[in-house]
C-alpha positions as CSV (number, residue, x, y, z in Angstrom):
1,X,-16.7,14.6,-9.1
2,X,-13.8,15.9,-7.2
3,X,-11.2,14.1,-4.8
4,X,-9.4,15.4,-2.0
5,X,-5.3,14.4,-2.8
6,X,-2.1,15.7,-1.2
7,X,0.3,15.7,-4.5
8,X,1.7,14.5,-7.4
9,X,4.8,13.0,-8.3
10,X,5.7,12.6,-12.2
11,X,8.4,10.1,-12.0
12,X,7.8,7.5,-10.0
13,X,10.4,4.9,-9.9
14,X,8.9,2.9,-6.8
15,X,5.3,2.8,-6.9
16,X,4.6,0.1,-9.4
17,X,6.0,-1.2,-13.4
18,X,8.0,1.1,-15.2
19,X,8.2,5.3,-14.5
20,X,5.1,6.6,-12.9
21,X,2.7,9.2,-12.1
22,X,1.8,9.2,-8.8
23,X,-1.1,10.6,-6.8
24,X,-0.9,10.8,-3.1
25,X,-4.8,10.5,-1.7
26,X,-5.1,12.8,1.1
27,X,-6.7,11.0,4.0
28,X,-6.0,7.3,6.1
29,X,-7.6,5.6,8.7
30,X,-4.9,4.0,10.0
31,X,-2.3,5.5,12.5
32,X,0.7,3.2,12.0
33,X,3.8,4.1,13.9
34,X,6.5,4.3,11.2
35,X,4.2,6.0,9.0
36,X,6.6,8.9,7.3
37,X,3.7,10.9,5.8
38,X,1.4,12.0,9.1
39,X,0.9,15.0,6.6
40,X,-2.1,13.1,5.1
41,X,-3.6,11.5,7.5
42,X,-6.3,14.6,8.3
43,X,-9.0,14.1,5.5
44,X,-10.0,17.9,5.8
45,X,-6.1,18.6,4.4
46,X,-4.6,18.8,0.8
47,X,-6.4,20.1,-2.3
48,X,-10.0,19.2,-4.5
49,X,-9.1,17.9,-8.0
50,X,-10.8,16.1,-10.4
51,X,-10.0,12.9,-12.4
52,X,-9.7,14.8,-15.7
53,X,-7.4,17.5,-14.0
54,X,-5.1,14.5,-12.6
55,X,-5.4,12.8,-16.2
56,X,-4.2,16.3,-18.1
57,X,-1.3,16.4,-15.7
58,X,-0.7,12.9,-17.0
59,X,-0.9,13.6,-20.3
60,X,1.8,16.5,-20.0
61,X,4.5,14.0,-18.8
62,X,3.0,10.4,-21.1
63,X,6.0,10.3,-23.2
64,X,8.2,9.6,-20.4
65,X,6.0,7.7,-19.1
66,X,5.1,4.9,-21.6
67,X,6.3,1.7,-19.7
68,X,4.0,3.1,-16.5
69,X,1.3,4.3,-15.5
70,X,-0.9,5.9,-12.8
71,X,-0.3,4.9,-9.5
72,X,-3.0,5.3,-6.5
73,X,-1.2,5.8,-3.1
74,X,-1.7,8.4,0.3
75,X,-2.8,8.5,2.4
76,X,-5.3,5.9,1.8
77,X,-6.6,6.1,-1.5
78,X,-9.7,3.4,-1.0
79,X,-11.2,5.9,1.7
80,X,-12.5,7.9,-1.6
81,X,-13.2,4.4,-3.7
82,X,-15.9,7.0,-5.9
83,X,-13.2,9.4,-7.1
84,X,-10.9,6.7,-7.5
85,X,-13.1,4.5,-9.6
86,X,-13.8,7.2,-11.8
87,X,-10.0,8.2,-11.6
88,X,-9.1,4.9,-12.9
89,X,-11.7,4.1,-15.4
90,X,-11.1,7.3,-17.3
91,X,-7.4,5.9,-17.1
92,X,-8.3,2.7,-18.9
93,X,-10.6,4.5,-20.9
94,X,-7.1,6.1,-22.4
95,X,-5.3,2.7,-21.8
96,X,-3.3,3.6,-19.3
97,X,-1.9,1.2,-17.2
98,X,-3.3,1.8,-13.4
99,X,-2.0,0.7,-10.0
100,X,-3.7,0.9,-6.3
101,X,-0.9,1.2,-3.7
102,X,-3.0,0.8,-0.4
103,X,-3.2,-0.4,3.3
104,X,-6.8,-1.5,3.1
105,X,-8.0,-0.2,5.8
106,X,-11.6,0.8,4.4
107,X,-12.3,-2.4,3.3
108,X,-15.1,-4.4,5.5
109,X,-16.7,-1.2,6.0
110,X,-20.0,0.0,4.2
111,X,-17.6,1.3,1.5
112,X,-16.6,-2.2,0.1
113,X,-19.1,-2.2,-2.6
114,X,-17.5,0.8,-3.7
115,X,-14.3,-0.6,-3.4
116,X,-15.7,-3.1,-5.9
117,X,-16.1,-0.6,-8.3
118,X,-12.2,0.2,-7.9
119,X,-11.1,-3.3,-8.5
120,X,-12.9,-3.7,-11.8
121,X,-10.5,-0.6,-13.4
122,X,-7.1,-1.8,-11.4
123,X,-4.5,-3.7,-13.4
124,X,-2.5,-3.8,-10.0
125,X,-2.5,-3.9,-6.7
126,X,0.6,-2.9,-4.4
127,X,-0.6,-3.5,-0.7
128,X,1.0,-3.3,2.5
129,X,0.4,-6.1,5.4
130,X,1.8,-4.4,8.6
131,X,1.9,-7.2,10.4
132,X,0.1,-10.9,10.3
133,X,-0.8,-11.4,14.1
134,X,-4.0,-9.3,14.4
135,X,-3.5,-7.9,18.1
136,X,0.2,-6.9,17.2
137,X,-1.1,-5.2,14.3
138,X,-3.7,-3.6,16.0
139,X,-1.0,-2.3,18.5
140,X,1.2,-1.1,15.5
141,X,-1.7,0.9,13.7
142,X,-4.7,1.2,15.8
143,X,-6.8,-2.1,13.8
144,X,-7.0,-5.3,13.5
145,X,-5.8,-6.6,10.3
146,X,-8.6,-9.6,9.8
147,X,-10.3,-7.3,7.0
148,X,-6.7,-6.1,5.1
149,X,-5.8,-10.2,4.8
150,X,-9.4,-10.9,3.4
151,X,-9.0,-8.0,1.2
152,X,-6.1,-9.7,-0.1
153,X,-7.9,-13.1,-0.9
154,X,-10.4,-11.3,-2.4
155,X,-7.9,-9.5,-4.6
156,X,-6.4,-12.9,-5.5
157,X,-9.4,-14.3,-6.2
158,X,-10.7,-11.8,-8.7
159,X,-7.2,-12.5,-10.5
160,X,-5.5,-9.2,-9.9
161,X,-2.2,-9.5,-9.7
162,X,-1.2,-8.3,-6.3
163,X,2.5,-7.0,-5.0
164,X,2.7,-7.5,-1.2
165,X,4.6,-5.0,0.9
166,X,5.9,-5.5,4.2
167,X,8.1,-3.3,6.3
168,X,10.4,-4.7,9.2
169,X,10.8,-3.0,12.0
170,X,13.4,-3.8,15.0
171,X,11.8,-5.4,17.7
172,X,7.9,-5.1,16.1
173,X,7.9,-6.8,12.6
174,X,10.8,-8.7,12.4
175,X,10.4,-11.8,14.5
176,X,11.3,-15.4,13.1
177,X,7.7,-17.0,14.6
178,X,5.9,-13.9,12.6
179,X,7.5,-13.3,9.2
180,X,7.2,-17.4,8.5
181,X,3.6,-17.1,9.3
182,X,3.4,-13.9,7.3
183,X,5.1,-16.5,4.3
184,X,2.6,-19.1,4.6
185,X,-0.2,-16.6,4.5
186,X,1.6,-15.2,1.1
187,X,1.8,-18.8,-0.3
188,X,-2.3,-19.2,-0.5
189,X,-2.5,-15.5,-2.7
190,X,-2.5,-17.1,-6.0
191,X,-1.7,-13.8,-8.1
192,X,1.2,-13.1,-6.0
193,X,3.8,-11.2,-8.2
194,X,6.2,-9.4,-5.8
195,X,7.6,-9.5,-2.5
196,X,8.7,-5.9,-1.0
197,X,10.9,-6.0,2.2
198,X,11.3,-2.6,3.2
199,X,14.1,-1.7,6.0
200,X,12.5,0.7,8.4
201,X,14.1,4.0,8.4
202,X,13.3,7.3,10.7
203,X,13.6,9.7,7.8
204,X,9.8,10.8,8.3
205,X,10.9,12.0,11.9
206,X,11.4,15.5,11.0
207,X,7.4,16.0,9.4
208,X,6.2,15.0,13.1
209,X,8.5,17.8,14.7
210,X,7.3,20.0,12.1
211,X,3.5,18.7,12.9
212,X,3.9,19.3,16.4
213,X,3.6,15.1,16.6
214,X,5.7,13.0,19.3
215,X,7.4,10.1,17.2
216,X,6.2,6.9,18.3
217,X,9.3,5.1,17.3
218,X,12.0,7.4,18.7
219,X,14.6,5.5,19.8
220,X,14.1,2.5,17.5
221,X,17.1,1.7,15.0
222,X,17.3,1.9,11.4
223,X,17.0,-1.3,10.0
224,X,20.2,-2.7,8.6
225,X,21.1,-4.4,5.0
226,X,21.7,-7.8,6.3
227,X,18.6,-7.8,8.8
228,X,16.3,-6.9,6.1
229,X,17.5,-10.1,3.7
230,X,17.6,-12.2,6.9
231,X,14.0,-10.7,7.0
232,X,13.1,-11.7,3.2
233,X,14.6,-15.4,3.8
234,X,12.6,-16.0,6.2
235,X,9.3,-15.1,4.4
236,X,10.6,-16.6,1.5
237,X,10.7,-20.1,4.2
238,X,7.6,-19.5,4.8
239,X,6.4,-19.8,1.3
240,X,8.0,-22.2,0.3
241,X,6.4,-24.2,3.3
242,X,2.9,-23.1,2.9
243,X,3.1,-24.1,-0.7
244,X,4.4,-27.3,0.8
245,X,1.3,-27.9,3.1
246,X,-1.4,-27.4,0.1
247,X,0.6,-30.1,-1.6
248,X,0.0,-32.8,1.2
């Protein structure tokens, strides 16, 4: 079987436990605004490999790479669950420790059995909620994000450990009403490991030029330091009150 990815990276220091090798999935569903790598969006792009060509390219960096692992990211990596399922159960065939770093997007669809199949080889999951009001998240990548929370309680609920990203943006993703809501939804995922605030930056502006693509954030700030902890405090209420709640 062969998959369609964009790249590697060999030493990952941000995409999951430890130093990792990383493979960017080329392909994704979803159009969100401050996405900074529109270069894999277009399914039909990157390069065919298989899983045993990724896992040889592994194996030539595995002594640096000991306290890692493989780490799944795009693109959207679920939108090819097949070649990821095999990709990751050769992995733990080897013992390799494997992450899935992923908007969920494909989940809900007919692919979800698939996804299934995934799941049963992933030691991790890394995955970004965009937003937790469905209509502003529809606004910010083009869907609603009702299937990407359920895909998140159904992570939980299989005992995966799950890392939740979330980037603020000025003015879109960083309101007081929405990240404490965003908290409270956090506090019911009972494998929650990790909270990831990531500032928004405009760094990715310079691949749409070179795509011919009109930014859809031009204008829009950087996000500073101190609005990104003000940011994590106030999830960090919000879990703290959810958790509250289920305690009566």
């Amino acid at each position: 079987m062969k998959g369609r990815i964009h790249s590697t990276e060999s030493f990952g220091t941000v995409d999951g436990p430890g130093v990792r090798f990383v493979v960017f999935f080329q392909g994704c569903p979803l159009r969100c605004k401050y996405c900074h790598n529109p270069d894999t969006w277009d399914f039909s792009g990157g390069r065919e490999v298989t899983a045993e060509e990724l896992l040889e390219e592994y194996s030539s960096y595995k002594e640096f790479l000991r306290s890692g692992g493989i780490t799944a990211t795009g693109g959207e990596p679920l939108a090819q669950p097949e070649f990821l399922a095999e990709l990751f159960s050769k992995a733990k065939a080897q013992g390799i420790h494997t992450c899935l770093d992923t908007s969920a997007g494909p989940w809900g669809s007919s692919a979800s059995g698939k996804i299934g199949d995934v799941l049963r080889y992933t030691d991790l999951v890394m995955l970004d909620i965009k937003h937790i009001d469905p209509e502003a998240h529809r606004e910010l990548t083009g869907v609603s994000n009702s299937h990407i929370l359920d895909f998140a309680r159904h992570v939980s609920s299989l005992g995966i450990p799950l890392w939740i990203r979330h980037v603020v943006v000025p003015g879109i993703t960083d309101g007081e009403e929405e990240l404490t809501a965003l908290g409270e939804f956090l506090s019911t995922l009972r494998t929650l490991k990790a909270l990831d605030v990531l500032p928004y930056h405009d760094m990715g502006r310079e691949k749409y030029r070179q795509l011919g693509i009109s930014y859809p954030l031009e204008g829009t700030p950087p996000l500073t330091k101190e609005e990104a902890v003000r940011a994590r405090d106030l999830i960090m209420k919000g879990i703290r009150s959810g958790l509250k709640k289920q305690k009566g």
